[in-house]
Each structure stands twice: as structure tokens, then as C-alpha cells.
PASEBA-1860 file (N, C-alpha, C; in nm, 3 decimals):
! residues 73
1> XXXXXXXX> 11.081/8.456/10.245/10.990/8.478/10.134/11.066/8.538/10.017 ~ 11.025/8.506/9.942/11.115/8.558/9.785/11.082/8.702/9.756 ~ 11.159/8.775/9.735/11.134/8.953/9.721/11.051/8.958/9.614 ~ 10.992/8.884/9.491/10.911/8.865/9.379/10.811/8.829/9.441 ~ 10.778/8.761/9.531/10.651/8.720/9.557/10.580/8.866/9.713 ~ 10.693/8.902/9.762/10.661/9.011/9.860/10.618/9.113/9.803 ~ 10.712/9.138/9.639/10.630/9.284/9.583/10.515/9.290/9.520 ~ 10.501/9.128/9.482/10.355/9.070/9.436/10.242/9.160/9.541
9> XXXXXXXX> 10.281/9.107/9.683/10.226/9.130/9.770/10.199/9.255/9.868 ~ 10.248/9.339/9.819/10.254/9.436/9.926/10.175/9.548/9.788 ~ 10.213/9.531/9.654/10.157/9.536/9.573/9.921/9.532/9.565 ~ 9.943/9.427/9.620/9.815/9.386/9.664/9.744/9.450/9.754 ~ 9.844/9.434/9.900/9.790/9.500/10.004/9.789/9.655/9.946 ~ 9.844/9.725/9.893/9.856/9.882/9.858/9.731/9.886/9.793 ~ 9.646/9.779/9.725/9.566/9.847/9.592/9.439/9.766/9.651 ~ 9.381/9.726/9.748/9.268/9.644/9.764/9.118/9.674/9.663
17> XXXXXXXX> 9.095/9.776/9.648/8.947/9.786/9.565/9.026/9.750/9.414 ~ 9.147/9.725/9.331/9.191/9.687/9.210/9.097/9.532/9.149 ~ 9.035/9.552/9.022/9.048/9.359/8.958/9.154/9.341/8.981 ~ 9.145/9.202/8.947/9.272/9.104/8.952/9.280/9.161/8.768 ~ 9.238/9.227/8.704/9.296/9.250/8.596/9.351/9.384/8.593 ~ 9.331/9.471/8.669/9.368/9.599/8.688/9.507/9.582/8.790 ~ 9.579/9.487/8.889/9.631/9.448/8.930/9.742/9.390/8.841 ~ 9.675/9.290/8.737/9.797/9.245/8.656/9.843/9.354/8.567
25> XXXXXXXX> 9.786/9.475/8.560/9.864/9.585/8.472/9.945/9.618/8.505 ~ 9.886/9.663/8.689/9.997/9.732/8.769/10.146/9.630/8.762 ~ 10.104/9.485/8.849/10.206/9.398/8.796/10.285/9.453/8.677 ~ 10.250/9.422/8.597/10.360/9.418/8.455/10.424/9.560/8.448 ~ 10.345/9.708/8.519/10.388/9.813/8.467/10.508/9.854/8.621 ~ 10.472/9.781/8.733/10.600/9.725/8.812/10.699/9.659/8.817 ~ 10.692/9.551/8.695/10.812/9.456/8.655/10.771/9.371/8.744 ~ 10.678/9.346/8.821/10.662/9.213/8.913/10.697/9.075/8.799
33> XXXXXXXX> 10.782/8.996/8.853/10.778/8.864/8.721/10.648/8.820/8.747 ~ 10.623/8.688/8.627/10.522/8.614/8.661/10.629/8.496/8.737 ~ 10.544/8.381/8.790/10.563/8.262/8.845/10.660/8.187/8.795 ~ 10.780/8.151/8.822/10.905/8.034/8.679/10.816/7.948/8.623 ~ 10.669/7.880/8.647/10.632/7.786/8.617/10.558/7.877/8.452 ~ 10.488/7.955/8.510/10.427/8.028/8.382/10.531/8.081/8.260 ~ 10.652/8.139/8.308/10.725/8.126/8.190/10.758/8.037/8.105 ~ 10.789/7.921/8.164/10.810/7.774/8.083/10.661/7.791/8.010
41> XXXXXXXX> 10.594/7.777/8.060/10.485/7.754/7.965/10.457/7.898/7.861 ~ 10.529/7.973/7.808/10.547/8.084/7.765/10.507/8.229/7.819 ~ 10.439/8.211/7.924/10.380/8.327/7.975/10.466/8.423/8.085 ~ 10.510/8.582/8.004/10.612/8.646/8.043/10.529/8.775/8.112 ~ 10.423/8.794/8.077/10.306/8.891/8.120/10.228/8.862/8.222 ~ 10.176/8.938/8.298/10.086/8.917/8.434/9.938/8.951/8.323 ~ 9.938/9.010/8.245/9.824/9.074/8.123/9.813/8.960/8.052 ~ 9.923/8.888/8.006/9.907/8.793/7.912/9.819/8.687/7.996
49> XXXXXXXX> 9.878/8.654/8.084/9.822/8.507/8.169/9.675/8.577/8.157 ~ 9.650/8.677/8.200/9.499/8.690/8.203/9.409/8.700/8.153 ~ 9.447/8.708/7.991/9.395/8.731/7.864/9.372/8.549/7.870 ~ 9.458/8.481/7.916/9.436/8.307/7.850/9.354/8.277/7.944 ~ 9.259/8.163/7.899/9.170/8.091/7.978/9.218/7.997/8.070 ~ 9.332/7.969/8.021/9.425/7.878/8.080/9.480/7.922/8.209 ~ 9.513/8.043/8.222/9.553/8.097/8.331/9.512/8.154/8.367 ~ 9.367/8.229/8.354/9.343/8.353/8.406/9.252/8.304/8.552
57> XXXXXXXX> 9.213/8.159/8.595/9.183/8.154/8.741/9.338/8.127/8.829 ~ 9.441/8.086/8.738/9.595/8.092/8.839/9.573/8.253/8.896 ~ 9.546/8.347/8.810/9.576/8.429/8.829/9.508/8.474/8.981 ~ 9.378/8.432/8.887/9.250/8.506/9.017/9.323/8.430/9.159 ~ 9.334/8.290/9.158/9.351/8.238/9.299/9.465/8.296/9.363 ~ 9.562/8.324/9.287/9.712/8.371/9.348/9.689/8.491/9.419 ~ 9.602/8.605/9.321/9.559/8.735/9.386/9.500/8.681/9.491 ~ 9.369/8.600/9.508/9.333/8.573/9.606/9.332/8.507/9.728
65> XXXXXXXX> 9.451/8.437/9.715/9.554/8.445/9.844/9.642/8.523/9.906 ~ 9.688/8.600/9.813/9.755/8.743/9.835/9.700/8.824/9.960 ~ 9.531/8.856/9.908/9.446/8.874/9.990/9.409/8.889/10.086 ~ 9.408/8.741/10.107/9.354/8.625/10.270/9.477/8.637/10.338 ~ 9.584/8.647/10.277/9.745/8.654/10.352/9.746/8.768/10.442 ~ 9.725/8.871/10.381/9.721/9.015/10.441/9.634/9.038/10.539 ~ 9.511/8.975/10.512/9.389/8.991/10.583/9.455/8.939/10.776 ~ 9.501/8.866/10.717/9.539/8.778/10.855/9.665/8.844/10.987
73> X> 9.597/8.830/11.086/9.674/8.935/11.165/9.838/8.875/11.193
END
């Protein structure tokens, strides 16, 4: 697993009652990157993606696999 996507995650598991917008703060104020795909498309913020309409269900679904990941024994 990629150490960016584990601190995504453990990130997650640490904060369960967080939004997924209170989450992308923590994100950004952790340095978690966003996704390589979202940078190409200019997005360097976990705040930014969530401010756009464009991204802000990437966002929700990603958290919410994060989630279901953890959940699972």
C-alpha cells in the first residue's frame, strides 16, 4: 500500500465522528497529498477538491471507503 494512501487512512480511522470536510482540513494541515490524478487536473488541496462540485463526491467516496476498509476485520 502506498504510505500516502495509509496516512490518508489511519488518518480516518483516528478521527471517525470528523465530515469529510473537517477531514480534508486535517488532510491538508497533515500534508496528506491529494490523488496524482487530481493534481493534473489542478487540484493540490484536500479543501480545494471540496470546495469544487467536481470533486467534492471523489472526495466523499474516497473517505468513504477509507471507512468500510477499517470497518472490516
Amino acid at each position: 500500500m502506498d504510505e500516502e494512501v495509509a496516512k490518508r487512512r489511519d488518518i480516518v480511522r483516528s478521527n471517525p465522528n470528523l465530515s469529510a470536510k473537517e477531514l480534508c482540513e486535517l488532510f491538508d494541515h497533515c500534508q496528506v497529498p491529494v490523488p496524482r490524478r487530481w493534481k493534473d487536473a489542478g487540484i493540490e488541496w484536500w479543501t480545494k477538491a471540496y470546495h469544487q462540485r467536481r470533486f467534492r463526491n471523489r472526495v466523499q467516496n474516497l473517505i468513504s471507503k477509507d471507512r468500510t476498509r477499517e470497518m472490516k476485520p
